[in-house]
C-alpha positions, -999 to +999 in steps of 0.1 A: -718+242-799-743+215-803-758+200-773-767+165-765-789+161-734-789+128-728-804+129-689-834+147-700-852+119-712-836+097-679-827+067-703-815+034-695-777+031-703-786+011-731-808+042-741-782+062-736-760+047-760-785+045-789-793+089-778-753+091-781-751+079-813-778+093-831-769+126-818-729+116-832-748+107-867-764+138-869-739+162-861-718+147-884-743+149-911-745+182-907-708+187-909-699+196-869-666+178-855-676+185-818-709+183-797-712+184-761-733+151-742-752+165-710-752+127-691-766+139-659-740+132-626-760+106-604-781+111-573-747+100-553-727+134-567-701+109-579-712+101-610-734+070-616-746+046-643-754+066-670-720+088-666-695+058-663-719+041-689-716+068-719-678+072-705-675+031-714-695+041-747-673+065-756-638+048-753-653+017-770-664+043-801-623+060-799-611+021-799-630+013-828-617+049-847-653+062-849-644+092-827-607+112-823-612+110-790-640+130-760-628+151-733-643+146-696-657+181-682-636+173-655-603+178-681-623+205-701-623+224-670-585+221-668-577+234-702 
């Protein structure tokens, strides 16, 4: 699986964004449905900008029909 990571670079949500969708441009070029996005988990444990920021990203990209949909690690772990 193709890996996105997104923290290495310690972007700007903004950044983030613009990393997320390149990387979804690409992977699609290259014919791949699924890709995982390494967003880093905050200095707090719980998750901070850049997480709930590319989480935001994401659900407007499944409102607007680019993506199906993205699964959470936290649900991935479930399955």
């Amino acid at each position: 699986m193709e890996v996105a990571n997104i923290e290495k670079y310690m972007p700007t949500v903004y950044q983030a964004e613009i990393l997320v969708r390149n990387n979804l441009e690409m992977n699609r070029a290259k014919g791949l449905k699924v890709f995982k996005i390494i967003h880093g988990y905050g200095s707090t444990g719980k998750g901070g900008a850049l997480r709930t920021g590319i989480r935001h990203y994401l659900d407007q990209l499944k409102g607007a029909k680019i993506i199906a949909d993205y699964i959470p690690r936290r649900k991935l772990d479930c399955l």
